[in-house]
Residue, then its C-alpha position, 0 to 999 in steps of 0.5 A: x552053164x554052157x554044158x547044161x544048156x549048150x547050143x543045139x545043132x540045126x536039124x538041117x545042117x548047111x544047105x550043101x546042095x544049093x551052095x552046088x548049084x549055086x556054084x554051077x551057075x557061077x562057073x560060066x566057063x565050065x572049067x570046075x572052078x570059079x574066079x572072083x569074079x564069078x565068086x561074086x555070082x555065087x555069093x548074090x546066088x546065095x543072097x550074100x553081096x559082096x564087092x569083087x575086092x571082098x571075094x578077092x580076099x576070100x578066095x585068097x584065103x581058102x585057095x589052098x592049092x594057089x591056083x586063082x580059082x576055087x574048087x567046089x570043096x574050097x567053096x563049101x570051106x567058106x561056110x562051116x558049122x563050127x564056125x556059126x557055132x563059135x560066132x553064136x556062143x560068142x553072142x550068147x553071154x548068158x549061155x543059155x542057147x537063145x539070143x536076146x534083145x538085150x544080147x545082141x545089144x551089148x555085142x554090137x556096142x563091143x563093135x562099135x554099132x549103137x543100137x537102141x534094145x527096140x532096133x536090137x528087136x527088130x533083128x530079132x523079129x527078123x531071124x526068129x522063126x519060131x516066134x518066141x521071141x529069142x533067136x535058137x542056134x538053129x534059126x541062126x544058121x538058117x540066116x546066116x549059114x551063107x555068110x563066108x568064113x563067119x565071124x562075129x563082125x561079119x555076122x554083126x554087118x548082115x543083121x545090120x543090114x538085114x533090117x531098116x535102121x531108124x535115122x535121126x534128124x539134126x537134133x537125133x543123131x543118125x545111127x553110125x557105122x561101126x568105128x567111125x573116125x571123129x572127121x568121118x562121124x562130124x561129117x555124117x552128123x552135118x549133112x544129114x542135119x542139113x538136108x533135114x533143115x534144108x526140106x524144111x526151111x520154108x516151115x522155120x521162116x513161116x514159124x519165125x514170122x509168127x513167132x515175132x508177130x510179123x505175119x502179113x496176113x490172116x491164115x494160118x501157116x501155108x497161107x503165109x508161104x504163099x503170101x511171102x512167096x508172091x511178095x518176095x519169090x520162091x526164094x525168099x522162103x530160104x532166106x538166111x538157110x546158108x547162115x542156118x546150115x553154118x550152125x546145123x552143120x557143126x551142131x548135127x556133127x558134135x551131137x552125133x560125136x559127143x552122143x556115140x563117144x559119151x555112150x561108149x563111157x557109161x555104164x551099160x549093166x546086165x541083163x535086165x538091169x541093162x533093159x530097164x537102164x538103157x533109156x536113162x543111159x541114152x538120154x544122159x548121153x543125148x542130153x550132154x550131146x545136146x549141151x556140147x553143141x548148143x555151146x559150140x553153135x550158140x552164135x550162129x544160131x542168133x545170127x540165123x534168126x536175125x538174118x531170117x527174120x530181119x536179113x535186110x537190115x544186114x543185107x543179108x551178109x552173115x559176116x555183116x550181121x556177125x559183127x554188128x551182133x557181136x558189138x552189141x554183145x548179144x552172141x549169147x544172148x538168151x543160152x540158159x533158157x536154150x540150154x533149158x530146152x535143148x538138154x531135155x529135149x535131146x535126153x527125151x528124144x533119145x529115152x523114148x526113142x531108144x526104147 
């Protein structure tokens, strides 16, 4: 129970005489007070970024005496023990006085971020001192004790942000931020498949060339670049990349919804359990993302591949090539096998690298 193992107090309580000197520095005018602006300074002196809107709202909140700048005392009132102790507790659901992996998992899911257990890890590494691989209350607060007026989401956004995050390509969805709307997490999705696609457009039309037997030439795949960039110019090499992009969009953005919602309503477990499930849950949740946007861009991507690999035929007109794909009846043409690879693909990306 919480009382057999309650969290310790740190042996050095809140670092009072660096938010002092951090508050010296920031109180340019010398009036013993420190406006928004200048809350902004002691923040960044502290290793916290806030934006002024944000130290705006905190120094409404702890400017008990209304006066528009904040005293030394109210400045120290933004940083309370109690306050990273009730924030840890919540963190803790086993009660045991150390976070875990699989812990800050859950919490964060609760708030919407979807981190795999081996990104929950990296926060780990990250905070633990000791080394022993759980987080200590005393190792929480000397991390976050400048974090003002601490709470579980504020806590949640600096372990976010205090290590890299892995992204994905157009087939892995990218982490999203907290509570993203469906407008905002499809636009998310899109733009990151289609840079991804994008760079690599010249390595799709040489990979198609090959794939239909129309390779001009001995050598293998740089050879036929620079064979397709002396014959038809650098340009050619993303011929049909904007009929390849009308699909990457939309499939990047209805992977990354349809993996963050369908995650959300599976069944995450407990403790070890949870450890030993997650990849299965995140590769149930990538293999059904796969299948709902495979069905949705299906089209788009016959038309990409005929505009890439014989786009004079249609000269080079989607719309022509929509058309004359739709009469001869081949918009789906060939989806059970894509179904076949897309679903496994995206549920084993997801496994592993989840894990």
């Amino acid at each position: 129970t919480e009382e057999d193992n309650p969290p310790k107090m740190p042996k050095s309580p809140i670092d009072r005489a660096r938010i002092q000197a951090g508050f010296k520095e920031a109180d340019i005018d010398a009036s013993n007070g420190i406006d928004a602006s200048e809350l902004i300074l002691l923040l960044s002196h502290l290793g916290v970024e806030r934006t002024e809107g944000q130290c705006k709202e905190l120094l409404v909140r702890v400017d008990r005496d209304l006066s528009g700048s904040l005293s030394l005392a109210e400045v120290e009132s933004l940083f309370e023990l109690a306050q990273l102790k009730k924030v840890f507790e919540e963190f803790d659901s086993d009660q045991n006085g150390s976070l875990q992996a699989f812990e800050l998992t859950h919490a964060l899911e609760k708030l919407g971020y979807e981190l795999p257990p081996r990104q929950c890890q990296m926060i780990i590494d990250k905070i633990d001192l000791s080394r022993d691989g759980a987080i200590s209350f005393d190792e929480f607060v000397a991390f976050f004790q400048f974090v003002p007026l601490a709470s579980l989401g504020e806590i949640a956004e600096q372990m976010i942000g205090c290590v890299s995050l892995d992204v994905g390509s157009d087939l892995q969805p990218p982490l999203p931020s907290k509570g993203l709307p469906i407008l905002e997490c499809l636009v998310v999705g899109g733009l990151s498949a289609c840079m991804s696609r994008t760079l690599t457009a010249p390595l799709q039309r040489v990979r198609l060339q090959f794939q239909t037997g129309m390779v001009t030439g001995a050598g293998g795949a740089l050879s036929e670049i620079q064979r397709i960039a002396r014959r038809e110019g650098i340009a050619s090499l993303w011929a049909g990349n904007a009929a390849n992009l009308l699909r990457v969009f939309p499939f990047g953005g209805i992977v990354m919804l349809t993996y963050t919602r369908v995650l959300k309503v599976l069944p995450i477990g407990s403790n070890d359990q949870a450890k030993r499930m997650e990849p299965f849950r995140r590769g149930m949740a990538g293999g059904i993302s796969g299948v709902v946007a495979t069905l949705a861009t299906y089209p788009i991507d016959v038309v990409q591949a005929k505009l890439t690999v014989d786009g004079e035929r249609y000269d080079r007109s989607i719309l022509k090539c929509l058309r004359a794909t739709a009469n001869e009846g081949g918009l789906y043409r060939g989806l059970a096998p894509t179904l076949c690879a897309v679903a496994p693909f995206v549920a084993l990306q997801q496994s592993v690298t989840s894990t």
